[in-house]
C-alpha angles and dihedrals in degrees: 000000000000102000094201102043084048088047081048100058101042108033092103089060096060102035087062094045095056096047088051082049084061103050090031084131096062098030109140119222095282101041075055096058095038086050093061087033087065106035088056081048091043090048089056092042090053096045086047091045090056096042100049097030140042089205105141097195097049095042080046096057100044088043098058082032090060092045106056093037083055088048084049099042094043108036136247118251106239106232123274096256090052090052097050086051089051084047096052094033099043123358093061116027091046091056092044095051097033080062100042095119094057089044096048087049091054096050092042089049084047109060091030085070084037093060098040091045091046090038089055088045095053102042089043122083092173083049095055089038096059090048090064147313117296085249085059102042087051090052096051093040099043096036126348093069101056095035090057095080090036101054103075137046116284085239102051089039096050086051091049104041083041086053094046095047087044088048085054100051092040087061102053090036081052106049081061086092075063104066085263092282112132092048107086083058082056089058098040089064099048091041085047094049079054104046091053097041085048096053100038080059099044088043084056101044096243094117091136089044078063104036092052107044085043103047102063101065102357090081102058087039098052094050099047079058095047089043087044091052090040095069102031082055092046090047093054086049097061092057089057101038098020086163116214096335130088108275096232095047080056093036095057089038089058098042091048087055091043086064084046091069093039111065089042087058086062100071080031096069090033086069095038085055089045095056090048096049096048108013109041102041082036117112089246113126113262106248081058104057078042082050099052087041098057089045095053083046092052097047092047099056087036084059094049096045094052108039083034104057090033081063098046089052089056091047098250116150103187089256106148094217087066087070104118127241121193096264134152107252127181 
């Protein structure tokens, strides 16, 4: 091969490849597309220049010229840390508040069935009494409830606490793949242990022993499920009501942003398990461990609210294929 008759010919290409490098951030559509059209051209040329010459210059410059215009064609990963604060700043909270209606329902829904259920239990001597023996009940009520969360060591408890919760939001996250169905029969149970535990307390007068022992950590738990049970719902909806797109291309966005949560539920309930195994069997008084538990509840909405509604303002959904890679766009 005659190398400068080949540099000759197809200067120009490169030449022009190299200046669109160089402005790949402000490339309109068809730079864009003439951008990809001569990296594929300066590639051949490259494969055809090694094979046919042993010039070391030449071999040198298309080599570095085909690897930034791949780094450019094909995108460049964003580092690990940028991606976990995408994660925490985008991903999840957009997902969270862009579903805050289903999430509210569910909660709503959720103590509604709480109260009824407590109120019953507690009106209800014939109720209480089908539940155990007066010796039983005694024992639950006087010692077994509040010894539950001081038995065992904080660490071990808080694993434990931190795999059951977990166990609860995997499976409504889970039943998604279900059209969402059996979830509200996840919530039921759980609404149903508190709505006898509740009125077994308040019949007995130990509403603060409860409240107490519950609110610390009860208030963040109880959110990440409902928030849990919010999308997976919401993900089994659109299968039903996709709206005027096609029902596949809604169906894998959801469920994108449904890993999304949870995966942020994890460290959420981590928290939440944290707070049950040091701060409500700990000696603080007990307007104090409410106290902690209401705070951890505020900032956690407040999260979600502002990063949320920040998101939502900048068009993000939560969809994992939005993350950006480093990519000319015109």
């Amino acid at each position: 091969m005659d190398v400068d008759a080949f540099v000759l010919a197809h200067r120009a290409s490169w030449d022009r490849l190299e200046l669109l490098l160089t402005r790949r951030r402000a490339l309109t559509g068809a730079e864009v597309d003439e951008l990809v059209d001569l990296y594929q051209r300066v590639s051949t040329h490259l494969s055809m220049v090694r094979s046919s010459s042993a010039d070391p210059v030449l071999i040198g410059r298309l080599s570095g010229l085909v690897a930034r215009a791949r780094s450019v064609v094909t995108g460049a990963h964003a580092p690990l840390w940028s991606e976990l604060v995408r994660f925490w700043t985008v991903s999840f909270p957009v997902v969270a508040y862009r579903s805050w209606r289903w999430w509210l329902g569910t909660a709503v829904a959720f103590f509604v069935v709480a109260v009824v259920i407590g109120a019953w239990v507690a009106g209800s001597p014939e109720v209480r009494a089908s539940i155990g023996t007066p010796a039983e009940l005694e024992q639950l009520i006087n010692h077994d409830f509040a010894a539950y969360y001081s038995e065992n060591p904080a660490g071990s408890f808080g694993l434990q606490v931190w795999v059951n919760n977990s166990w609860v939001a995997a499976q409504c996250i889970g039943f998604a793949i279900l059209l969402g169905i059996p979830i509200p029969y996840v919530l039921f149970q759980n609404a149903l242990n508190v709505g006898v535990s509740g009125g077994l307390m308040f019949g007995a007068g130990k509403a603060d022993v409860l409240l107490g022992l519950l609110i610390p950590h009860g208030l963040l738990e109880l959110t990440a499920v409902f928030l849990a049970a919010a999308v997976g719902m919401r993900l089994g909806w659109t299968v039903i009501a996709p709206g005027d797109r096609p029902r596949g291309q809604v169906l894998a966005e959801q469920g994108r942003a449904v890993v999304a949560v949870a995966v942020g539920l994890v460290v959420v309930l981590l928290i939440s398990g944290l707070i049950e195994a040091l701060v409500t069997p700990s000696p603080l008084p007990t307007f104090l461990r409410i106290g902690i538990g209401v705070a951890a509840e505020i900032v956690f909405l407040n999260y979600i609210v502002y990063f949320g509604r920040k998101a939502v303002r900048a068009g993000e959904s939560g969809d994992a294929d939005e993350a950006p890679d480093v990519l000319p766009t015109g």
